[in-house]
Each structure stands twice: as C-alpha cells, then as structure tokens.
Residue frames as qw, qx, qy, qz and C-alpha x, y, z in Angstrom:
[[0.000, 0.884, 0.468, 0.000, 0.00, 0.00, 0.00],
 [0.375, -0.703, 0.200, 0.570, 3.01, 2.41, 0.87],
 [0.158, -0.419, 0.447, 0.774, 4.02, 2.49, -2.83],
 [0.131, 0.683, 0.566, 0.442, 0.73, 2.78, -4.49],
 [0.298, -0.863, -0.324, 0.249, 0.82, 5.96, -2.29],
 [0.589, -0.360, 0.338, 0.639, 3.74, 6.91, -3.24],
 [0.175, 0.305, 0.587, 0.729, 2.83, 6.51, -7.16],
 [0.058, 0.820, 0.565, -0.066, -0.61, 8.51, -6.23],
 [0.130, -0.912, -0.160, 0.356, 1.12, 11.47, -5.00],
 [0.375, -0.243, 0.457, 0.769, 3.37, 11.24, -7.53],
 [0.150, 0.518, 0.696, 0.474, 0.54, 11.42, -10.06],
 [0.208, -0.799, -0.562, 0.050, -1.15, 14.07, -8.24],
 [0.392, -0.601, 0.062, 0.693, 2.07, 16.39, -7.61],
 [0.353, -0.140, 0.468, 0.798, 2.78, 16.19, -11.41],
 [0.218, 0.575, 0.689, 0.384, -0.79, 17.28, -12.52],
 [0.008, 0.430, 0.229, 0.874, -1.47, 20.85, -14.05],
 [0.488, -0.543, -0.315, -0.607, -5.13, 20.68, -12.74],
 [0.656, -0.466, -0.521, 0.285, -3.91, 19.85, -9.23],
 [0.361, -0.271, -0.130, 0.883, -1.88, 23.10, -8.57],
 [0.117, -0.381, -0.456, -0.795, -4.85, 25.14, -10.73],
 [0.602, -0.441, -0.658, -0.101, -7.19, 23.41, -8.27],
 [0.637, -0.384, -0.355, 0.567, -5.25, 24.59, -5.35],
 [0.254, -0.198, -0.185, 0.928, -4.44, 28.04, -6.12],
 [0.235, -0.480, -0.139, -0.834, -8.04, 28.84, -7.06],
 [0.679, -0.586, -0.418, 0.147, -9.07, 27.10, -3.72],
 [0.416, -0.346, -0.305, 0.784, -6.42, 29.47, -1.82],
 [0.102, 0.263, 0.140, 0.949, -7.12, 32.46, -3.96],
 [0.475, -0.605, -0.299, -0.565, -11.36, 32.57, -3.27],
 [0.622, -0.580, -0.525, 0.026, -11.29, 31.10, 0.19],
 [0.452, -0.294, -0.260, 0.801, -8.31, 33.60, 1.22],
 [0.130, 0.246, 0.313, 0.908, -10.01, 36.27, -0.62],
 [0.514, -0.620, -0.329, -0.493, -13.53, 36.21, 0.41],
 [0.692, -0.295, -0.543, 0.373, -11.94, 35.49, 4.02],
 [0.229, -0.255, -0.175, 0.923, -10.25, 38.47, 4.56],
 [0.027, -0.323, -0.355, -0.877, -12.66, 40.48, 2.65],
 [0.613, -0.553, -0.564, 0.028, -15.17, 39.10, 5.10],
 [0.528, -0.462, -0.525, 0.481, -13.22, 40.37, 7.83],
 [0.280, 0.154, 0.147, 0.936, -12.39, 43.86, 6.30],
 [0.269, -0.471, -0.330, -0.773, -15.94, 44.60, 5.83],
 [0.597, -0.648, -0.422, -0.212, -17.07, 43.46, 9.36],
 [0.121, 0.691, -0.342, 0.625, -16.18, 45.78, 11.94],
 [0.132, -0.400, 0.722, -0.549, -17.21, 43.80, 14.92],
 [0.715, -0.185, -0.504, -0.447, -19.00, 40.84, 16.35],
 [0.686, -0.660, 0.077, -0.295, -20.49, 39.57, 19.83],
 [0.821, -0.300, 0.450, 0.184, -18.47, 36.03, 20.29],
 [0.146, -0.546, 0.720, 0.403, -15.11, 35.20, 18.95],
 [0.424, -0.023, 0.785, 0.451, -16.86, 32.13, 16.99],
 [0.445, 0.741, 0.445, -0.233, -19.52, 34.15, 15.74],
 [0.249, 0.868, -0.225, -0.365, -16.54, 36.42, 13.99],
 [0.302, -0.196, 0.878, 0.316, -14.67, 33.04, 12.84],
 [0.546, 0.433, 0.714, 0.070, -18.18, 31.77, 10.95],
 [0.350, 0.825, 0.112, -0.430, -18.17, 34.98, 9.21],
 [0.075, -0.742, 0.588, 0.314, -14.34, 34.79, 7.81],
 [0.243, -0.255, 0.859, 0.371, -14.86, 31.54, 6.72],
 [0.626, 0.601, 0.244, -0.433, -17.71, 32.22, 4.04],
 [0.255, 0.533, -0.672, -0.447, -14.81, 31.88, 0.90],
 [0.027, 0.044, -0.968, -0.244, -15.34, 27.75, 1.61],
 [0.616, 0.367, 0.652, -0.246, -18.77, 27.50, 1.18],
 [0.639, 0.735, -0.113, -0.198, -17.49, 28.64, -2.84],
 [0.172, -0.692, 0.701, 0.000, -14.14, 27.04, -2.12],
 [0.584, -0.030, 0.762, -0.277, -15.46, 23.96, -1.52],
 [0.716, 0.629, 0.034, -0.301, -16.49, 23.76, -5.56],
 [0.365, 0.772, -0.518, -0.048, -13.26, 23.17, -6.17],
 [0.524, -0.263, 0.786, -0.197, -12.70, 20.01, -3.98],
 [0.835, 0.281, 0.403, -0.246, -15.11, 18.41, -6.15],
 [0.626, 0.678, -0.339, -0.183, -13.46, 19.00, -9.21],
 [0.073, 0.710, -0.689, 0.121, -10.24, 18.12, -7.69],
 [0.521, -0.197, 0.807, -0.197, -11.71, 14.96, -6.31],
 [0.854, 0.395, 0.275, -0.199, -13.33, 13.52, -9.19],
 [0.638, 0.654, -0.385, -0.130, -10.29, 14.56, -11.39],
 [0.230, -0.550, 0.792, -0.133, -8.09, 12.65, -8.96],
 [0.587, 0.185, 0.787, -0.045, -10.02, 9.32, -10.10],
 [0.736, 0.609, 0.293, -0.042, -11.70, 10.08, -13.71],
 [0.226, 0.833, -0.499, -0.076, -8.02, 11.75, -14.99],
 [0.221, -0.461, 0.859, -0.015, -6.47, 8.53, -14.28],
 [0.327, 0.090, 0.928, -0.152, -9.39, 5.56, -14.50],
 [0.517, 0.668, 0.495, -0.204, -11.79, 7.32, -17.09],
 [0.402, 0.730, -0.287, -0.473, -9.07, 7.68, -19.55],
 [0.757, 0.485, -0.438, -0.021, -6.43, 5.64, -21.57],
 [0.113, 0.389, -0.807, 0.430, -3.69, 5.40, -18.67],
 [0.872, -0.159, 0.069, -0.458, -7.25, 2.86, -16.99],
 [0.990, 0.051, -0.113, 0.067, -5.35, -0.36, -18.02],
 [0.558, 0.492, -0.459, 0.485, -1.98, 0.64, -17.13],
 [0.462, -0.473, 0.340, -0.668, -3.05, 2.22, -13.75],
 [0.873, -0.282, 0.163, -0.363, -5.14, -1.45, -13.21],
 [0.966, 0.063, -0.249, 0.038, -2.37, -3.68, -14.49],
 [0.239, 0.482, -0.565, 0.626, 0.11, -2.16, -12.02],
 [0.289, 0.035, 0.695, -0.658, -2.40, -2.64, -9.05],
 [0.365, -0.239, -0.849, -0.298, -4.44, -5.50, -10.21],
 [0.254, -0.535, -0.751, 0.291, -6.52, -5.05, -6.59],
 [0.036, 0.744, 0.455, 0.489, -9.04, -2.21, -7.71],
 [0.517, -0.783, -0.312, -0.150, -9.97, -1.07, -4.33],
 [0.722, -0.237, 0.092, 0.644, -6.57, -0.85, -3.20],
 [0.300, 0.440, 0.346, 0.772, -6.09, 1.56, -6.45],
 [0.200, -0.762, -0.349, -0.508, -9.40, 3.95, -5.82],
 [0.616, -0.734, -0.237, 0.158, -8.77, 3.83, -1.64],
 [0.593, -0.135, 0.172, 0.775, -4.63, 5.28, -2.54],
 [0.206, 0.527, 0.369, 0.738, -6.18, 7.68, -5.06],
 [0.267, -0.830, -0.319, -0.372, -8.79, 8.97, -2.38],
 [0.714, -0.371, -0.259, 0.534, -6.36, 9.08, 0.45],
 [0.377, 0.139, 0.097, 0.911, -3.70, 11.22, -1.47],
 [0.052, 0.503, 0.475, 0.720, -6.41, 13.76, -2.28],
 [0.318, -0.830, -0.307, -0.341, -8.29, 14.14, 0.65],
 [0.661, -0.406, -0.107, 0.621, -5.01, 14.44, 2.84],
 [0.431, 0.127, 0.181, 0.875, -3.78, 16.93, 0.41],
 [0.179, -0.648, -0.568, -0.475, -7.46, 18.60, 0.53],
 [0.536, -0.791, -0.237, 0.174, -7.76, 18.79, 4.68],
 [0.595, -0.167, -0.108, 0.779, -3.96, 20.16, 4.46],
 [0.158, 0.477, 0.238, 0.831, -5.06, 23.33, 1.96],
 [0.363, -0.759, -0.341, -0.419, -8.41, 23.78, 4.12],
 [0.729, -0.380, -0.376, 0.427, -6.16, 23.29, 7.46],
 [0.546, 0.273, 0.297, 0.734, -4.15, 26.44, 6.32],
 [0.043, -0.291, -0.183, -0.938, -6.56, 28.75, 5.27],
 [0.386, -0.685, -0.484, -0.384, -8.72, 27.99, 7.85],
 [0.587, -0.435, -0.160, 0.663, -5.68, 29.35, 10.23],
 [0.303, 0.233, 0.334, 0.862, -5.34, 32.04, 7.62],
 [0.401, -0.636, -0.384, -0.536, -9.27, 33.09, 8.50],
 [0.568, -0.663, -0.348, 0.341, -8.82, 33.08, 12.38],
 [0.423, -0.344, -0.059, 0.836, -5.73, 35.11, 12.17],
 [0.063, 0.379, 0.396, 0.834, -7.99, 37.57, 9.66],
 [0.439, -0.764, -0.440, -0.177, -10.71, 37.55, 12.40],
 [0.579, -0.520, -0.195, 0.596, -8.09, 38.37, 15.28],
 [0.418, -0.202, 0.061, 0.883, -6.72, 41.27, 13.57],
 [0.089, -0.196, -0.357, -0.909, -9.56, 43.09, 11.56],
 [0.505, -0.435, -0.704, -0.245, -12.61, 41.93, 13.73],
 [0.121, -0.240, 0.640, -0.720, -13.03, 43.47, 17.11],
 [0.629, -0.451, -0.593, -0.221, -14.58, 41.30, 19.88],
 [0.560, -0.751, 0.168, -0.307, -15.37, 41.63, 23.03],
 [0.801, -0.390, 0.454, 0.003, -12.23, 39.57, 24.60],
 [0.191, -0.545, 0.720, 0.384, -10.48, 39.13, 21.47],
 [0.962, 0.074, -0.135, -0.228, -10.82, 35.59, 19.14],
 [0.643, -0.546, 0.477, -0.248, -8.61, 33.37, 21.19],
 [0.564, 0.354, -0.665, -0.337, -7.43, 30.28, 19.12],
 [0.091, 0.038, -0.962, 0.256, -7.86, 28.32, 21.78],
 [0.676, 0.093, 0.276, -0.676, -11.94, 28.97, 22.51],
 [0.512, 0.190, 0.786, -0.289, -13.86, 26.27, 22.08],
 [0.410, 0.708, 0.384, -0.428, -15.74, 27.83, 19.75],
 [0.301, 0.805, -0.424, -0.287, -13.36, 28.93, 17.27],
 [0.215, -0.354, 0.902, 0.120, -11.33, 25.53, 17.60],
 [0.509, 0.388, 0.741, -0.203, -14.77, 23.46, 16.71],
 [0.532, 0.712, -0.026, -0.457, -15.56, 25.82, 13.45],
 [0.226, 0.628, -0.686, -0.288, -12.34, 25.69, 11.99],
 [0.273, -0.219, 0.936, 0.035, -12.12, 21.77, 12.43],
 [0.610, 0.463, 0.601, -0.228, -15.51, 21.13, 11.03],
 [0.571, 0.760, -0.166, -0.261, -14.57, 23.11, 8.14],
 [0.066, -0.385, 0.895, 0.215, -11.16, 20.73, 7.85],
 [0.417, 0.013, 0.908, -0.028, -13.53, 17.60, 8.27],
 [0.681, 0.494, 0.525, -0.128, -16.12, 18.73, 5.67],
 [0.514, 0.663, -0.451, -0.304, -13.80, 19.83, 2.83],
 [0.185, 0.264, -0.914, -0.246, -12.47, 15.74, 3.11],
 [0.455, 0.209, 0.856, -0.132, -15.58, 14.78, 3.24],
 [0.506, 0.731, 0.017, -0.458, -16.51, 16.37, 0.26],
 [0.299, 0.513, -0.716, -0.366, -13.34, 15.23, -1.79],
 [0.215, -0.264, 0.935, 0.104, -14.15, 11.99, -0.62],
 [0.636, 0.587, 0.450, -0.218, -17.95, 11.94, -2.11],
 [0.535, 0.686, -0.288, -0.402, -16.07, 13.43, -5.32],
 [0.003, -0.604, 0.790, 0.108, -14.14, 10.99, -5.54],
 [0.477, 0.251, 0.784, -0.308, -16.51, 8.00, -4.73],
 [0.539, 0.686, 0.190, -0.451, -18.58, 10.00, -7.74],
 [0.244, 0.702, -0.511, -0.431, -15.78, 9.90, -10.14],
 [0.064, -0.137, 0.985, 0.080, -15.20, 5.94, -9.49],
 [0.494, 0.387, 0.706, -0.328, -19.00, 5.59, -9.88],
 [0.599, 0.722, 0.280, -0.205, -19.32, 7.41, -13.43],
 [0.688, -0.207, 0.397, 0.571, -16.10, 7.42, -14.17],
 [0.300, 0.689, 0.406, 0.521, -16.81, 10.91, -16.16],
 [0.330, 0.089, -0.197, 0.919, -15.04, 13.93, -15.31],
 [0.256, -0.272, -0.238, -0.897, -18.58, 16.26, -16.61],
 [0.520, -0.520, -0.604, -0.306, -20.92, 13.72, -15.39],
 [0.691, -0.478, -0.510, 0.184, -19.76, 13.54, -11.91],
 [0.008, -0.061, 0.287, -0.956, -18.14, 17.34, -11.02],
 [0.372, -0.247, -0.121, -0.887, -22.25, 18.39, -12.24],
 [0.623, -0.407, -0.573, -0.343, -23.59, 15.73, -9.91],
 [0.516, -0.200, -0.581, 0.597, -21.25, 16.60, -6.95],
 [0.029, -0.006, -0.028, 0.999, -21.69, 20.35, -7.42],
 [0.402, -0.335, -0.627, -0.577, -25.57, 19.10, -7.49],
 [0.705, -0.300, -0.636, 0.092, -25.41, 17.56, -4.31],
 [0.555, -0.349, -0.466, 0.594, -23.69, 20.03, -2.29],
 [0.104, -0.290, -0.133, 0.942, -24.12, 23.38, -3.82],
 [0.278, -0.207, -0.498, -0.795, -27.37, 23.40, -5.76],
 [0.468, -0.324, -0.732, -0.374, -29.77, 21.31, -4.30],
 [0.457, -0.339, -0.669, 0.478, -29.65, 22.36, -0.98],
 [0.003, 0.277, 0.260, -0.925, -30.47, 25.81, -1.44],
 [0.333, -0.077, -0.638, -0.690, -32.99, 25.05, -4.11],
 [0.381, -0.448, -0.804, -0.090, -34.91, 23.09, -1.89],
 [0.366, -0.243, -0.363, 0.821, -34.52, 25.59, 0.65],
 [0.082, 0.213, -0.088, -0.970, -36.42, 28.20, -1.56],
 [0.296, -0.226, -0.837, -0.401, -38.73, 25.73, -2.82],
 [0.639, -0.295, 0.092, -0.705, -40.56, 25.32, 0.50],
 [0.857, -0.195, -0.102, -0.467, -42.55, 23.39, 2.26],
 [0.614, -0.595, 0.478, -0.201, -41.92, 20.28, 4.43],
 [0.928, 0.228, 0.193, 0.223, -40.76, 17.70, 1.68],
 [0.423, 0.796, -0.250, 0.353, -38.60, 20.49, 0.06],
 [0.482, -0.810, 0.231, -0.241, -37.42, 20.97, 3.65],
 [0.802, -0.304, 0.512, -0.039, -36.17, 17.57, 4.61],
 [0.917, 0.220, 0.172, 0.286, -34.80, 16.48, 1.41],
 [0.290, 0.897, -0.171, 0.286, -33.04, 19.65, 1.52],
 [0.593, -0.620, 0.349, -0.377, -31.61, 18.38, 5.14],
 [0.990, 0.007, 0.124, -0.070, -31.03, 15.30, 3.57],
 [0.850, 0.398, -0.039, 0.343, -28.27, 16.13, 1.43],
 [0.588, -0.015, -0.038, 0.808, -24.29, 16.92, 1.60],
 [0.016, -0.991, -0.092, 0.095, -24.74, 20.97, 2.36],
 [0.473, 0.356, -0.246, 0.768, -21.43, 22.75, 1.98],
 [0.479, -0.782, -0.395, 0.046, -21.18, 24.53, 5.77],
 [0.135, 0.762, -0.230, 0.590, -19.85, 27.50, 6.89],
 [0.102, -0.327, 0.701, -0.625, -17.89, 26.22, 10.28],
 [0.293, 0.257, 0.848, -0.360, -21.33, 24.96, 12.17],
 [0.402, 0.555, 0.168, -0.709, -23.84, 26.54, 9.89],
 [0.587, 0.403, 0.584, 0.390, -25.27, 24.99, 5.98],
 [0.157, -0.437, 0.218, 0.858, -24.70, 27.37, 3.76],
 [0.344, 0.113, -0.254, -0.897, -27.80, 28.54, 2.36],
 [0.345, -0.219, -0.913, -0.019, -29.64, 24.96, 3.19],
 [0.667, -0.558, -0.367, -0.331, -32.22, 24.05, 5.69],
 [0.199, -0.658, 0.613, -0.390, -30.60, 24.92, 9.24],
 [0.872, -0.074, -0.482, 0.037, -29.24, 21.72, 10.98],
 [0.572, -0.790, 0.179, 0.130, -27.66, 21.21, 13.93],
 [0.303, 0.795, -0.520, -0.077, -23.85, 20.76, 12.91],
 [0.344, -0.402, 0.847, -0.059, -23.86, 16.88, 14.09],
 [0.678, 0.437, 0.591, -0.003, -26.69, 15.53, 12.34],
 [0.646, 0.736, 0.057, -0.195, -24.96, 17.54, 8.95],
 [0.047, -0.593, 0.803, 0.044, -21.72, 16.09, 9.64],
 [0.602, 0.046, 0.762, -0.236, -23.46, 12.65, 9.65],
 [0.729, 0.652, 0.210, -0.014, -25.32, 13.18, 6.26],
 [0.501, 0.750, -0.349, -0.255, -22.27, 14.26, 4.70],
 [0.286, -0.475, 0.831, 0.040, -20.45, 10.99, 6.01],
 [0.644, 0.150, 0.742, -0.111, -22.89, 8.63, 4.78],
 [0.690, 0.696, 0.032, -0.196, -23.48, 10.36, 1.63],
 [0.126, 0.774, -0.617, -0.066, -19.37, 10.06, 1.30],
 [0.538, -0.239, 0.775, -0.231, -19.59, 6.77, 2.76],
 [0.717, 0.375, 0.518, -0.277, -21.92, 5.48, 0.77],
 [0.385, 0.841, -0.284, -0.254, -20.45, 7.31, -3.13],
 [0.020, -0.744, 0.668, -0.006, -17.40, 5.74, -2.26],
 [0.429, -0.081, 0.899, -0.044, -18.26, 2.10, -1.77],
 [0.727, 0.621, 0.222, -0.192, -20.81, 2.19, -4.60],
 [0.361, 0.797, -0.461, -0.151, -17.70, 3.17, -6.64],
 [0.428, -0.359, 0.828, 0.053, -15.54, 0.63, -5.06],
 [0.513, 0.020, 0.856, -0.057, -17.79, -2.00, -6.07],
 [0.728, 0.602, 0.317, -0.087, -18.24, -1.23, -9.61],
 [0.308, 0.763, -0.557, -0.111, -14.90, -0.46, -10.29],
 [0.358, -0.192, 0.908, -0.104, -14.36, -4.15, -9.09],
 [0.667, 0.220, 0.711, 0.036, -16.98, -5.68, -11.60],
 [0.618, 0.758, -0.135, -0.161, -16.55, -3.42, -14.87],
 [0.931, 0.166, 0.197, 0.261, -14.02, -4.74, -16.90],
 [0.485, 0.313, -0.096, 0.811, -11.49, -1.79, -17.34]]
C-alpha cells in the first residue's frame, strides 16, 4: 500500500489541474476570508466572527469536487485505466490510494486557510475579549470546516469511481452540495425541507450554507454517509466493470 501511495502522489504532484485546483481554492477562500473580515467591523463572540471569515469555503469547496473527481476520472476514465489497473491489479486498493492522497492533500489546503481566517478575524474583527485560538468555539468551526472539505473530496471521488466521467460527476457533486440544498430551501414546504436536510450541504464552520438549518452533528453525519456510501458504490463497480 506504501508504494501505491507513493505513485498517487506522484501522479497528483505532477498534474497541471492539481496546482490550478489549489491556487483557485487558496485564492477565493483567502479572498472572500479576509474580505469578510475587512468589511465586518465587529461581532459579539469570537466564533460568531470566525463563521463569518470563513464564508470563501462555502465557494471554495467547488473546487474540492473537481479536484476529487479529477483525482479518479483523470487517471481511471481515460487511456492510462489499463496501465493504472495492471500495475495494481486489486481495484480497491487503487481507488482507496487515489482517495487518500487527495483528501489528505485537501484537509492540508483547508487546514491552512482555515488558520489564515482566524488570524484575519483576530486582527480586523473586534470582539469583546479578542478571538482566542484556543476557545472552544473557534477551535470546533475551523475543524468542522477541515472535516467537511475531506468529506466532500471523498464523495467526489466515490462520484468519479462511480461514473467514471469527469462532466458527469463534477455536475452531480456540485448538485449535491451546492445546488440542491439551497434550491430546496427556496422551494418550501416540508418535503422540500427535509430532502433539503437530507443532502451533503457545503457549511460555513457549524452553519449549511444557504440549506435548511441543521444542527452541525446531524450535517456532519449526512455528509459521512453520503461520502460513505459514493465511495463504496464506486468501489464496487470499479471491481466488476471490466477496465
């Protein structure tokens, strides 16, 4: 397993569309971050002025998908498919190396700039008491926003081994997390509601982002199972298709 990892991140380091990927993920999420903080001159509780700052990843977070799907359909939904599988005849093995690399490399960016957004809140944000990096509050955003950008790459990724189509599966991730939740949302009513509840949100810290409110455990749940779930569907049809 150590040197299918190896080859992953080698594959990943040397692609264009990974470093593209990355510096428009730093550019919006630092951009709207600080801009965030610039424009807001003060707020009650230290995390209340962290959820603002980190508005960039609930459009950041578009970019995961790509990056996760291209990390599997750039590799298994082109020509390099049979070279990729006859080096690592055990499928799952392959897809589980691919998703690793990615969503490590994913939580590292969001890790980053979601230090990058505290230290914008501390310095342009007045609170009452400061924002602390230790609070509670401010430690809990920021991490939630690590754990759901890799759970996002890892539904894109899941998606990519399920359609194994770059188009098909960005416009069904970018369905799942940034359309359909606010659609239902505006739609109404108590079906719209819940199915809006249902799906992957993209979340600002504790908060969906533009969704039906949840609490911020039950929408950490749905976005595991939906990730959970993407991902083994994929497994197990990249184990019975023939290339």
């Amino acid at each position: 397993m150590s040197g299918v990892l190896r080859s992953e991140w080698t594959k990943l380091r040397t692609l264009r569309s990974t470093w593209w990927c990355s510096a428009v993920y730093v550019l919006v999420v630092g951009a709207f971050g600080w801009l965030a903080a610039a424009t807001t001159s003060s707020a009650p509780t230290a995390d209340s002025a962290v959820g603002v700052v980190l508005t960039g990843f609930a459009f950041g977070q578009v970019v995961l998908v790509v990056l996760g799907v291209l990390a599997v359909t750039g590799d298994l939904g082109g020509p390099m498919a049979l070279a990729s599988l006859a080096a690592v005849p055990r499928r799952t093995r392959l897809l589980a190396a691919k998703t690793a690399v990615v969503t490590v490399w994913a939580a590292l960016l969001t890790a980053l700039l979601a230090a990058a957004d505290v230290l914008a809140a501390r310095t342009l944000v007045a609170v009452p008491g400061g924002v602390p990096v230790t609070d509670p509050g401010v430690l809990r955003a920021a991490g939630l926003q690590v754990a759901g950008a890799a759970l996002v790459t890892v539904l894109a990724a899941g998606l990519g081994a399920v359609l194994r189509s770059t188009a098909g599966a960005v416009g069904l991730g970018l369905a799942l997390v940034f359309v359909g939740p606010p659609a239902l949302a505006l739609a109404g009513g108590e079906l719209a509601s819940r199915l809006s509840q249902a799906l992957p949100a993209l979340r600002v810290g504790e908060d969906a982002f533009l969704a039906v409110p949840t609490s911020w455990p039950v929408g950490l749940a749905v976005t595991v199972a939906w990730a959970v779930v993407a991902w083994a569907l994929g497994a197990g049809l990249l184990e019975r298709r023939d290339v």
